[in-house]
C-alpha positions in Angstrom: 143.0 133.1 118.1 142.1 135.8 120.2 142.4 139.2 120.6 144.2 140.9 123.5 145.7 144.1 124.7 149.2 143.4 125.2 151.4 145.7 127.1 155.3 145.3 125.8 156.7 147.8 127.8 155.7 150.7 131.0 154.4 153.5 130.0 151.5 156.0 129.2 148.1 154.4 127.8 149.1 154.6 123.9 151.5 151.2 125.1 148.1 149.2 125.4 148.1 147.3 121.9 145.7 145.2 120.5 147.0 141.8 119.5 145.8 138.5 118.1 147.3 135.7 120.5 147.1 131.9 120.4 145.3 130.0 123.2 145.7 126.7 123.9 143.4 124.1 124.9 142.7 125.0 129.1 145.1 122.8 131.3 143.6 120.3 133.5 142.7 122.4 136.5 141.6 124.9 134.2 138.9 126.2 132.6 137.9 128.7 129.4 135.9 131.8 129.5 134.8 133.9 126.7 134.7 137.2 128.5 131.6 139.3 128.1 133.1 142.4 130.4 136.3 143.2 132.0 136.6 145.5 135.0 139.4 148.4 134.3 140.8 149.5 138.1 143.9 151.6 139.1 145.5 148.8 139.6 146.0 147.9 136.5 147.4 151.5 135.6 150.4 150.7 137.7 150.9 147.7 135.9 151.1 149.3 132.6 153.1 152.3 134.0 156.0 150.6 135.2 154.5 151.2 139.1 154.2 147.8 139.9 156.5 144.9 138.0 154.5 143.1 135.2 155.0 139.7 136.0 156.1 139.0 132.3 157.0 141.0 129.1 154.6 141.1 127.1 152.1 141.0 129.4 148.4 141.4 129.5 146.9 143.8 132.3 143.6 142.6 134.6 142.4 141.0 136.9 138.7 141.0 137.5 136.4 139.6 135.0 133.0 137.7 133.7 132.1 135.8 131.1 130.8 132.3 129.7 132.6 128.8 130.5 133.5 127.6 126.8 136.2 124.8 127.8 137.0 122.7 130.8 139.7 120.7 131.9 139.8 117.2 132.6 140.0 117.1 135.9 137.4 120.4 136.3 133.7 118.7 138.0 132.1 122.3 139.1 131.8 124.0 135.7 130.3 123.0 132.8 130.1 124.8 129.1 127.7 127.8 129.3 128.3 128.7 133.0 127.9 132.6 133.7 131.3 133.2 135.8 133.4 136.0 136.9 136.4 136.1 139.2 138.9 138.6 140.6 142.7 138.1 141.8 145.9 136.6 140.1 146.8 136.0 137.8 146.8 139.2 136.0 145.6 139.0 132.1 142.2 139.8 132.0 141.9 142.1 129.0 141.4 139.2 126.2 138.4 138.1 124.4 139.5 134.5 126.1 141.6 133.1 128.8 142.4 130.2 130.2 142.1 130.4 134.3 142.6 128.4 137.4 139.0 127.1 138.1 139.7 127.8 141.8 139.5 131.5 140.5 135.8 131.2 139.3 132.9 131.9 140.9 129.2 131.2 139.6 127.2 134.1 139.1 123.8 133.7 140.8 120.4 134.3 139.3 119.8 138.1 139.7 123.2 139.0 139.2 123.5 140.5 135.6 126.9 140.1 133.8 127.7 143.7 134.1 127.2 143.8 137.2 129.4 141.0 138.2 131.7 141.9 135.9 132.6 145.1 137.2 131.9 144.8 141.1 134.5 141.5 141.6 137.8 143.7 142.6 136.1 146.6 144.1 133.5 144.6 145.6 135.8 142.1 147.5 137.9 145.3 148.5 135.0 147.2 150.2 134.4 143.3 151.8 137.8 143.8 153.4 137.6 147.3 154.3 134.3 146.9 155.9 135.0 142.9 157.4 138.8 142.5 158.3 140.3 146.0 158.6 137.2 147.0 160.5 134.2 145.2 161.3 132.2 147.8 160.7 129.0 148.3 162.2 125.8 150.3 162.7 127.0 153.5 163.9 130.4 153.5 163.0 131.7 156.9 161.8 133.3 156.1 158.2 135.4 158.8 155.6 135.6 157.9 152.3 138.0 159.6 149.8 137.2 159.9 146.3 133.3 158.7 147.0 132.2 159.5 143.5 135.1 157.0 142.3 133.9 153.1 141.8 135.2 151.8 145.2 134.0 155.0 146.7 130.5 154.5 146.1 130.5 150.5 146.7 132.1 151.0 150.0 129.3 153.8 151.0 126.3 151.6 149.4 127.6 148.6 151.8 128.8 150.6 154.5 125.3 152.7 154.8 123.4 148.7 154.0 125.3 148.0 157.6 124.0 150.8 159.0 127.6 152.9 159.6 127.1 157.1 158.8 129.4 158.0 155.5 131.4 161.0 155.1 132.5 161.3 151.5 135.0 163.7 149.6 135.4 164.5 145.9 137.9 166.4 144.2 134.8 168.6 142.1 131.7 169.9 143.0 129.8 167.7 140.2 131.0 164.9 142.0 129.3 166.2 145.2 126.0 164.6 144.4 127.1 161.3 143.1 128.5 160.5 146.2 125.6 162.0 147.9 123.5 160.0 146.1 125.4 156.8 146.9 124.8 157.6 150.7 126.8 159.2 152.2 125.5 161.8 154.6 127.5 164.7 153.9 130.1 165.2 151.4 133.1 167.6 151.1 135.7 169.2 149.1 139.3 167.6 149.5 140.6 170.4 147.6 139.1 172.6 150.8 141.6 172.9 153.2 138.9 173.4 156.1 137.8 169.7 155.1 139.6 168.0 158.3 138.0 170.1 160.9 134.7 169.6 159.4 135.0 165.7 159.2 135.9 166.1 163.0 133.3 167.9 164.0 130.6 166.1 161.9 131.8 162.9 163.4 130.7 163.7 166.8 133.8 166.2 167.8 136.3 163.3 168.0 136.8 162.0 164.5 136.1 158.3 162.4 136.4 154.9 163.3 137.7 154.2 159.4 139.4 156.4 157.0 139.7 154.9 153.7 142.1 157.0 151.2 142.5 155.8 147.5 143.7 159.4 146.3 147.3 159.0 148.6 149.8 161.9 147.6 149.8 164.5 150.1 146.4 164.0 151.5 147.3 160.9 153.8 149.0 163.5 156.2 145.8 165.2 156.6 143.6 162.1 156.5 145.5 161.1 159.9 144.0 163.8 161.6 140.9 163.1 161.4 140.6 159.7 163.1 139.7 159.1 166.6 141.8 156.5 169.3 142.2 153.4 168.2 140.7 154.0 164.8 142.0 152.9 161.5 144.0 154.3 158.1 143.5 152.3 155.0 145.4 153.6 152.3 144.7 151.7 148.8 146.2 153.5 146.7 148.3 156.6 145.2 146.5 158.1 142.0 147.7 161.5 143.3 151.3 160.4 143.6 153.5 158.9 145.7 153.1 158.8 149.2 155.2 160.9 151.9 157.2 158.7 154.6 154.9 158.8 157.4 156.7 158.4 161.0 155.5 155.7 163.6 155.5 158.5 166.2 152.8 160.1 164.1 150.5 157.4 164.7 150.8 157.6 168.8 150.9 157.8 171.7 148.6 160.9 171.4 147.0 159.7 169.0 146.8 156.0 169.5 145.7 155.2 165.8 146.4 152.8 163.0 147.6 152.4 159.4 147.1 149.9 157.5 148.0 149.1 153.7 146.1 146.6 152.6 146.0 144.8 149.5 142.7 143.9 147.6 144.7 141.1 145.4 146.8 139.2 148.9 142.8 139.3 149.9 141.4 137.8 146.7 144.7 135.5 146.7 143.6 134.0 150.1 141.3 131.4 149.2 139.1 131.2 152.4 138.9 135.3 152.6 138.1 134.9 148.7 135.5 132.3 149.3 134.2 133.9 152.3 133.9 137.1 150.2 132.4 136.7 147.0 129.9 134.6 148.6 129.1 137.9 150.7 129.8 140.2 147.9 127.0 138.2 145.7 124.7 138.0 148.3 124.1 141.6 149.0 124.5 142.1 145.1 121.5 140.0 145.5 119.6 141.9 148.2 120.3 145.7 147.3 123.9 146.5 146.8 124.2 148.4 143.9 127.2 149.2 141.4 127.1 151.7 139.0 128.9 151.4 135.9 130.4 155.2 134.9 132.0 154.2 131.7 132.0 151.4 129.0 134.7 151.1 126.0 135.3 148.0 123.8 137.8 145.8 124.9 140.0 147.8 121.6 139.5 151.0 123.0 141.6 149.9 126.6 144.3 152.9 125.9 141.0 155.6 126.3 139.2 153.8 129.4 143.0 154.5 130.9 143.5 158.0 129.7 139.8 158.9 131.2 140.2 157.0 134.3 143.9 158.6 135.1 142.4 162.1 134.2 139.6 161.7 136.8 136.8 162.1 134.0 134.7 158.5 135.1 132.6 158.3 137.6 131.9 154.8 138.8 133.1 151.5 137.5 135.1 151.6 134.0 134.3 148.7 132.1 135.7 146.8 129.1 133.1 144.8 126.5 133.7 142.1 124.4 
């Protein structure tokens, strides 16, 4: 047996329920991991809220992960019992004691790599990979924003980003989040809640704006994060913790402008197995060489409703773990 949260039906954290659930031997492309720490994202909020479609009822939320190999399956040759592992990516279900996986979803973790550490940077490490690789290839002097730089993915985008060489403007939605981000790297850091924030991004950025905006709050501040980019620069938006987003018109984007928007997906990344391959290796390899992720918040794995109800609330800074 082991124990998981189970979600039965959308709704607020208090649906989060821990249950005892029967695993069966892993199937033959599969392997077993006893997890030692489970990454809790925003992702997985909209899961449990009714946001996104759970892919079954009951179902069990996350998808980033690491652990020890326990069981293999018989036709599994590149892990063996004991293995340090961790993964990101489909399919969801990560918030169990153990699971049985697709071994294509594995990754060895490499010597210098703690568990923690791989635990809790897989999702928000391969996402800054395609922020900073695919929607831009970011490079040494690149102008970048970053919204909510105090958050997880904030800071592991500005740690990589700066490690390239690009400059980092952050926001934060509180002063006490100022120097986190600050500390993180970015080179100046601003209120969103001011509503003078765009102008100053501008005119930080050399007078004509960012090469990459990246917003994770979405709501009403997409509008505004439009303005601050310069031609032929890029939008990411990832995600909507301040509510839905407004419709946002095509003629908005140009010809006066001529910028982009892009909404891309850190699970259709994970889920493209050259992009995934391409990216952990990366992702492991600065991890390796000075990257840094700093873990905010630890629960148990039991305690899954309250890492929700503190990450919704904005009271974590960093990545919000699970332990087992």
């Amino acid at each position: 047996m082991s124990v998981a949260i189970v979600i039965s039906q959308p709704g607020g954290p208090d649906v989060l329920k821990a249950t005892e659930i029967a695993l069966k031997e892993p199937g033959p492309e599969e392997v077993q991991i006893q997890h030692k720490v489970i990454g809790v994202n925003f992702v997985d909020i909209y899961y449990r809220s009714g946001l996104y479609p759970a892919p079954s009822s009951p179902a069990i939320p996350g998808f980033e992960g690491a652990g020890t190999v326990k069981a293999v399956g018989s036709n599994v040759r590149t892990f063996t019992p004991g293995d340090r592992v961790a993964y990101t990516g489909n399919p969801m279900g990560a918030y169990t004691e153990l699971r049985n996986i697709p071994a294509g979803r594995l990754i060895k973790i490499p010597d210098g790599v703690d568990m923690q550490t791989a635990g809790s940077s897989m999702l928000r490490g391969l996402t800054a990979h395609m922020l900073l690789h695919k929607v831009r290839h970011v490079k040494a002097g690149d102008w970048i924003l970053v919204h909510s730089a105090a958050g997880g993915l904030g800071q592991m985008v500005t740690r990589w980003a700066t490690m390239k060489g690009a400059r980092v403007i952050g926001t934060t939605g509180s002063a006490a989040k100022m120097r986190i981000a600050q500390a993180a790297g970015a080179t100046d850091v601003l209120l969103h809640t001011d509503a003078a924030w765009p102008d100053r991004v501008r005119a930080i950025a050399e007078g004509r704006g960012v090469h990459l905006a990246i917003d994770g709050v979405g709501g009403t501040l997409l509008s505004s994060t439009l303005s601050v980019v310069r031609p032929f620069g890029i939008v990411a938006s990832l995600g909507q913790p301040a509510g839905p987003i407004p419709p946002v018109r095509v003629e908005d984007l140009g010809f006066a402008r001529s910028i982009a928007l892009m909404r891309p997906s850190s699970i259709a990344y994970a889920d493209d197995a050259d992009l995934y391959r391409q990216g952990t290796e990366d992702l492991m390899f600065a991890l390796q060489n000075g990257l840094e992720n700093h873990i905010g918040a630890e629960y148990a794995l039991t305690d899954a409703a309250k890492a929700h109800t503190d990450l919704e609330a904005g009271h974590t800074t960093g990545s919000v773990i699970l332990t087992v």
